[in-house]
N, C-alpha and C positions, 0 to 999 in steps of 0.2 A: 217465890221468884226473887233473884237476888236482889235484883233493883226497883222492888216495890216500891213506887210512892216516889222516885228521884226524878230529876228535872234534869235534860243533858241536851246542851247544845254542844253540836258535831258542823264544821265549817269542812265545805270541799264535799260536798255529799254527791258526789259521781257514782253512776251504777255500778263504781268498782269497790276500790275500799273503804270510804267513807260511806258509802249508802249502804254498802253489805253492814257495817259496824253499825250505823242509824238502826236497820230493820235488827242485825241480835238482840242490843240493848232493848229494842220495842217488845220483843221476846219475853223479856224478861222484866217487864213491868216500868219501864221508866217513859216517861213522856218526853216526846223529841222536839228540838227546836234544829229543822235540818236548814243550813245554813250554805249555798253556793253562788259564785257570782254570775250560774246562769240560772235564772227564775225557772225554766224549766225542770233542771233535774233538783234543786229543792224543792219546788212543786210535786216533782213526779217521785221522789222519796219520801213526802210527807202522805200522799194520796195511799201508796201500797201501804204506808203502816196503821192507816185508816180502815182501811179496806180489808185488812188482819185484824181490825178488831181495835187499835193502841189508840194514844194520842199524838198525835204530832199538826208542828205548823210549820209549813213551808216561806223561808224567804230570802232574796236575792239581799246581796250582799259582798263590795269589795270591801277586805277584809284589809288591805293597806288604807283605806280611808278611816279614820277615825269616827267622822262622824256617823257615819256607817256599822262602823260596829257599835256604836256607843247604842243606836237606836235598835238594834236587833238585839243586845242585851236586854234594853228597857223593854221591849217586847216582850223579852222571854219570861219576865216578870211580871208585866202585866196580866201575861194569858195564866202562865202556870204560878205564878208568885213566889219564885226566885231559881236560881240554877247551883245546879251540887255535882255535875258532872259537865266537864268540857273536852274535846278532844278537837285538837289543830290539826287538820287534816289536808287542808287546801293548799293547794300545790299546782303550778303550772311545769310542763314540761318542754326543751328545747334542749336536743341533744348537738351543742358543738361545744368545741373545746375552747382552749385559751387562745388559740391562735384566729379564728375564726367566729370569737363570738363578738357582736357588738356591746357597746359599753352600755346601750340605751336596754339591752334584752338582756343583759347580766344585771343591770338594777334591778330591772324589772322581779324576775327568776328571783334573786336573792331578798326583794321585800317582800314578794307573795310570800315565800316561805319563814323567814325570819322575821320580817317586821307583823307579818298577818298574825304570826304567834304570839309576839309579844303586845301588840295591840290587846287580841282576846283575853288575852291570861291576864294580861293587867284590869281591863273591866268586868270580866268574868267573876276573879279572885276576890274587888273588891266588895263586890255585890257577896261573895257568900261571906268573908269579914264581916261584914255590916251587918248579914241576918247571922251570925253562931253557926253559918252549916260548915262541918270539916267536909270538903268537899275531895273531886276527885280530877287531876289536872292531866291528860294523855297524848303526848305529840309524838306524832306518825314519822317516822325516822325510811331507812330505807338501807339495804346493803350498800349500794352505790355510798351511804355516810359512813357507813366503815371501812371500805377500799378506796383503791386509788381507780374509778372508773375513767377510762379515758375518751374524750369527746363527750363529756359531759359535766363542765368542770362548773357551774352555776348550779346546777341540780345535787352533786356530791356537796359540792363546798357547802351549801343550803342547809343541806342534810347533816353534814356532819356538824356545824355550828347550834343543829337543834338539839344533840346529847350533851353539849354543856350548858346548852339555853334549859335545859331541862333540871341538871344537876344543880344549874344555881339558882332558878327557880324551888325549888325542893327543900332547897338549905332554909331559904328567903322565907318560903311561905310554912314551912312546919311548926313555928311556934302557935300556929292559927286552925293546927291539924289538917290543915288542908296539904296530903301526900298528889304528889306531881312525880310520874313515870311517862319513859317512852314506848313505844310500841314499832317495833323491826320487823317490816313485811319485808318479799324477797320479789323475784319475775313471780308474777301469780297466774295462776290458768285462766283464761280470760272466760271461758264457757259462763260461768255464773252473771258475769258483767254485760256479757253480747246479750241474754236472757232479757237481763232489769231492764236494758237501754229499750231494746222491742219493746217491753211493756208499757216503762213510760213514755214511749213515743220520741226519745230520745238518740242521736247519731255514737252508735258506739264505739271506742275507741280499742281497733283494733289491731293485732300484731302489727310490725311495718312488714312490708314486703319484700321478699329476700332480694330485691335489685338496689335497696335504699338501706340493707345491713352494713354496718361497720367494720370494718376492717377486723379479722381475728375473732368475730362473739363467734358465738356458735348459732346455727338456724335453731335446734332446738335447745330451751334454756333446761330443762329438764337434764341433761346430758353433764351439766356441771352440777348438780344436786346431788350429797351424797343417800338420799333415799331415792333418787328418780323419779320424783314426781313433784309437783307444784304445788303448791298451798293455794284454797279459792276464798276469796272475802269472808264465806261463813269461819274460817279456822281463824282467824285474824278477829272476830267480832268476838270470837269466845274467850279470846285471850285479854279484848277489851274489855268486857263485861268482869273478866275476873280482877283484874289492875283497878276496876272503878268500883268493886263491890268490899264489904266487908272481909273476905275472906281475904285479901289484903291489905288488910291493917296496919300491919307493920313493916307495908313497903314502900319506900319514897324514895327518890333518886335513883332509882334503877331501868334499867333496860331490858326489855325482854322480845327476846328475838323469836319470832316465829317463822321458818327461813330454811326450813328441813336439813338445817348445818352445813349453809355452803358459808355462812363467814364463820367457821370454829375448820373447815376445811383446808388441810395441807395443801401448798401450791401446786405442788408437783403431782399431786394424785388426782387421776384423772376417773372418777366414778363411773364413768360409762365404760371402761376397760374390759374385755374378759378377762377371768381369770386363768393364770398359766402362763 
């Protein structure tokens, strides 16, 4: 198993991409510290990878409070005695624009995702410093951080500040061997997500409904995909486990898109087109 014997605390463990990423990594032998600021779905992410057989411990955790993360570090320590993989995952979502977002919910949005990052990576990091582990650093980026999404300018801007929060992290921390990459999910099929959320007893978060759509997206996301099809948390977990495993060794400050190439996709080309 790639991740024999690692220690990976994962923040944002929703039945979506962070819990999908929690249960691969469990797959593959590493013990989870699943980490969400609702005690249920890190409860109910640590319960399935129990129940598969792994280890993991479930615990709530706002990820903008310091003292908060400082003590789910110290946790992750205590139980497993010390952490080698971390992935920043936690994310809140509030799709308005600049025109109509409040100042109070654009901090908000922009510390969950950037301050919650740099919180963990800073106690994370220091903690594998301090034991010798080269560890493995993995923040959850989003196509929205490489385009210009509109009506959604807290969630982009978030996102796109995390691929140089990532590059210069990378720089920062490789004299300590600890490689720091991101990981570029896309609209993902929610099937696998509706599943988890059922299980853990959890309210799943589901498409929006075509009366509350944006101006110009499309109903189906699939439609701007140049393979036509969507990527589900398992294809995103496998991409994580290879970024936090040895078979990447010699990869730090990169980005890897898993996105079925709708941001490497020409503007004007419209994949759902027939041909002729």
């Amino acid at each position: 198993m790639k991740l024999e014997g690692k220690v990976a605390l994962i923040t944002g463990t929703s039945p979506n991409i962070g819990g999908g990423i929690a249960l691969g990594m469990a797959d593959e032998g590493a013990k989870l510290v699943c980490i969400d600021l609702d005690a249920a779905k890190a409860n109910g992410c640590a319960a399935q990878i129990r129940q598969q057989g792994g280890e993991a411990l479930g615990l709530a955790c706002d990820v903008t409070d310091e003292t908060q993360v400082k003590s789910v570090v110290a946790q992750a320590v205590e139980t497993y005695g010390g952490i080698d993989i971390l992935v920043n995952a936690a994310v809140i979502f509030n799709t308005k624009g600049v025109l109509d977002m409040p100042v109070a919910e654009w901090r908000q949005q922009i510390d969950v995702i950037l301050t919650g990052a740099f919180l963990c990576t800073q106690h994370a990091a220091q903690v594998m410093i301090d034991q010798g582990r080269r560890g493995a650093i993995i923040n959850i980026i989003s196509t929205a951080g490489h385009q210009g999404e509109p009506w959604n300018v807290g969630y982009s801007t978030g996102k796109s500040g995390m691929l140089n929060f990532t590059r210069s992290v990378a720089m920062e921390l490789a004299e300590f061997g600890i490689r720091v990459n991101s990981l570029t999910p896309t609209a993902t099929d929610p099937s696998e997500s509706i599943a988890r959320a059922e299980q853990w007893g959890v309210p799943p978060r589901r498409p929006a409904p075509a009366s509350s759509r944006r101006r110009g997206f499309m109903g189906d996301s699939r439609y701007g995909s140049p393979m036509q099809v969507l990527p589900s948390p398992r294809h995103y977990a496998r991409a994580a486990v290879f970024l936090a495993s040895d078979d990447a060794e010699m990869i730090t400050g990169e980005d890897l898109r898993v996105d079925t190439g709708t941001v490497a996709r020409y503007w004007r080309w419209d994949p759902s087109a027939p041909l002729g």
